[in-house]
Structures are given as structure tokens and as C-alpha cells.
C-alpha positions in Angstrom: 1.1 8.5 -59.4 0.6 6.8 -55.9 0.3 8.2 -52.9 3.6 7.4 -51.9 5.4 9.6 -55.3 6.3 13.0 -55.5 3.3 14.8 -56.0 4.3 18.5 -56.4 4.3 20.3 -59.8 7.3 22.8 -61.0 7.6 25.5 -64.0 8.9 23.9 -67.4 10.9 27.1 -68.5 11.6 30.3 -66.9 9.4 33.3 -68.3 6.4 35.6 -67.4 3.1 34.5 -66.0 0.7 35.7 -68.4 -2.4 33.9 -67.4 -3.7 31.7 -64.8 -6.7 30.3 -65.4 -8.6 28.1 -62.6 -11.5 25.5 -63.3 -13.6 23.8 -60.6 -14.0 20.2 -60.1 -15.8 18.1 -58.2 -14.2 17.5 -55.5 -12.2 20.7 -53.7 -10.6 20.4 -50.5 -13.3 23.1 -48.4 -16.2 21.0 -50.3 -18.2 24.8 -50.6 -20.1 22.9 -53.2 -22.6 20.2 -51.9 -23.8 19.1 -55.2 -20.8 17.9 -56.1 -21.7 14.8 -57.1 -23.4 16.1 -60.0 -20.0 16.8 -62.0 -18.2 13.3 -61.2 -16.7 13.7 -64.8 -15.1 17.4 -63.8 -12.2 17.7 -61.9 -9.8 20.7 -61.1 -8.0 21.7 -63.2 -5.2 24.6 -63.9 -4.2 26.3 -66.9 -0.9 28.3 -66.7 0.4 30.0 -69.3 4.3 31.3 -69.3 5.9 33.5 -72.2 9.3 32.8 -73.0 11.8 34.7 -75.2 13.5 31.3 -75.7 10.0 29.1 -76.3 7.0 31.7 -76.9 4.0 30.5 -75.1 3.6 27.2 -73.1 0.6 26.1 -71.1 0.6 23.8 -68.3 -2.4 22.4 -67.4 -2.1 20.1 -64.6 -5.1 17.8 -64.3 -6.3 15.9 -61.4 -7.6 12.6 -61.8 -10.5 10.5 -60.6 -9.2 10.3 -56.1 -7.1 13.3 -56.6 -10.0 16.1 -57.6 -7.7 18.8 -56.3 -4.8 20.7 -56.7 -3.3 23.0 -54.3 -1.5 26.0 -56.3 0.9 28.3 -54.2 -0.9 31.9 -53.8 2.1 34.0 -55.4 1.7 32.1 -59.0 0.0 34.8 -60.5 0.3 36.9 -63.4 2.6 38.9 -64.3 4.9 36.8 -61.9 8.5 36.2 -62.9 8.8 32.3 -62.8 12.0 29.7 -63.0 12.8 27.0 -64.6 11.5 24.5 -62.1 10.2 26.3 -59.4 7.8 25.0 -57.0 4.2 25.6 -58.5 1.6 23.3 -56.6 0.6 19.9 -56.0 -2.1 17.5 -56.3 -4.5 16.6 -53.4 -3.7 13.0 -53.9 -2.6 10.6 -56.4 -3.6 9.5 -60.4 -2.4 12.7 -62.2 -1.2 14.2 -65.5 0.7 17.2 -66.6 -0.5 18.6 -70.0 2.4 20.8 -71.9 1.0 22.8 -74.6 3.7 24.1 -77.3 3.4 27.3 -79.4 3.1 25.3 -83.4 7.0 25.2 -84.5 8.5 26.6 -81.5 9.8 22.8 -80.1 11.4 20.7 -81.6 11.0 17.2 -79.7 14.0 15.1 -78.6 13.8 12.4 -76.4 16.8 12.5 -73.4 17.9 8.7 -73.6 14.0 7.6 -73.2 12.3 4.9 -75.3 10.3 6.1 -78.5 6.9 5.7 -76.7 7.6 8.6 -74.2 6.4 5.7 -71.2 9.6 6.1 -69.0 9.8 10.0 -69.2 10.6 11.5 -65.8 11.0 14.8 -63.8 13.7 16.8 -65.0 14.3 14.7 -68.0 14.8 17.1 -71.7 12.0 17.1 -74.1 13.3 19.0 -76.8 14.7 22.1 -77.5 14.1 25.5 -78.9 13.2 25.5 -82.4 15.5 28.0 -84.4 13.1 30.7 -85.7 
């Protein structure tokens, strides 16, 4: 990402909130922690994890990197919160990020929507794969 792109984060699938799990970094926008220069390889991080009848369990964990440091989650994403299918969940502080999807073993099965083999062009909105028929 660049500071100019789209830097706001959305739901993969509709489902439950059934855990949100928040990990400090080093750099946080109120700075509480002076000593943050001693955890330069740490950076906030989110884990969410949403239960769907449709997909099971899927985590999203997205990670900012090296300027970014932060992410700014909105206050109602909590657990036990009913979530949709791209719905506004935070953004990052700045630019250089990733979004981690984490899939429930045999629950996916991957499909790429008109998108090279190497995954490198995948955007926002694009299909991933579908529900894996249990």
C-alpha cells in the first residue's frame, strides 16, 4: 500500500464475532509506551475471528507494517457482534500492509477469479474460493 490507496479493512464473510484479539506494537497512535523503541520488530496487530455456517472459522489478522505500526479498529467490532460480508472493520495508520486470512483445514476450496496463478494482482472484492462441500 501507499499512502495515497485505500487503506480501510472490511469483513470477508458474514457470520458471528467470536473473538477479537488485540496485540501491541510499537508504535500506537497515543504513544502510552515510551520505550517503544525497544520492540521495533512488533507491530499491531489484530486477530478476528468470524464463525460462519457457510465457511466455519476464518481469522483475519490484519498486520501493520514497518511506517504503518497501527491500526485503528471501529469500537462496535466486538464479540458476539453480527458482521457482513464486507462491512467496514478498521484501517491502518498509514501505509505497507497485509491482510492474513486464515481458513478452517478443508473448509475452502481455492479458485482464483480471472487472476494470474501467482495470486500478485488479487484485489479488493475479487473471489478466492468457495465453500468446500462438507
Amino acid at each position: 500500500m501507499w499512502f495515497t490507496d485505500y487503506h480501510y479493512f472490511h469483513s470477508p464473510i458474514s457470520g458471528e464475532i467470536v473473538e477479537v484479539g488485540e496485540y501491541a506494537g510499537s508504535y500506537n497512535y497515543n504513544f502510552q509506551n515510551v520505550d517503544w523503541y525497544k520492540a521495533l520488530a512488533k507491530h499491531k496487530r489484530v486477530c478476528y475471528v468470524i464463525k460462519s455456517e457457510k465457511f466455519g472459522l476464518v481469522a483475519m489478522i490484519p498486520v501493520g507494517f514497518w511506517g504503518v505500526g497501527s491500526i485503528v479498529t471501529d469500537a462496535k467490532i466486538k464479540k458476539g457482534y453480527q458482521i457482513a460480508k464486507g462491512e467496514k472493520i478498521g484501517r491502518f495508520g498509514y501505509d505497507g500492509s497485509s491482510i492474513l486470512l486464515v481458513f478452517e483445514h478443508d473448509r475452502i476450496k481455492f479458485t482464483i477469479d480471472g487472476i494470474k496463478k501467482d495470486w500478485k494482482d488479487v484485489k479488493p472484492g475479487k473471489q478466492i474460493g468457495t465453500a468446500s462441500k462438507l
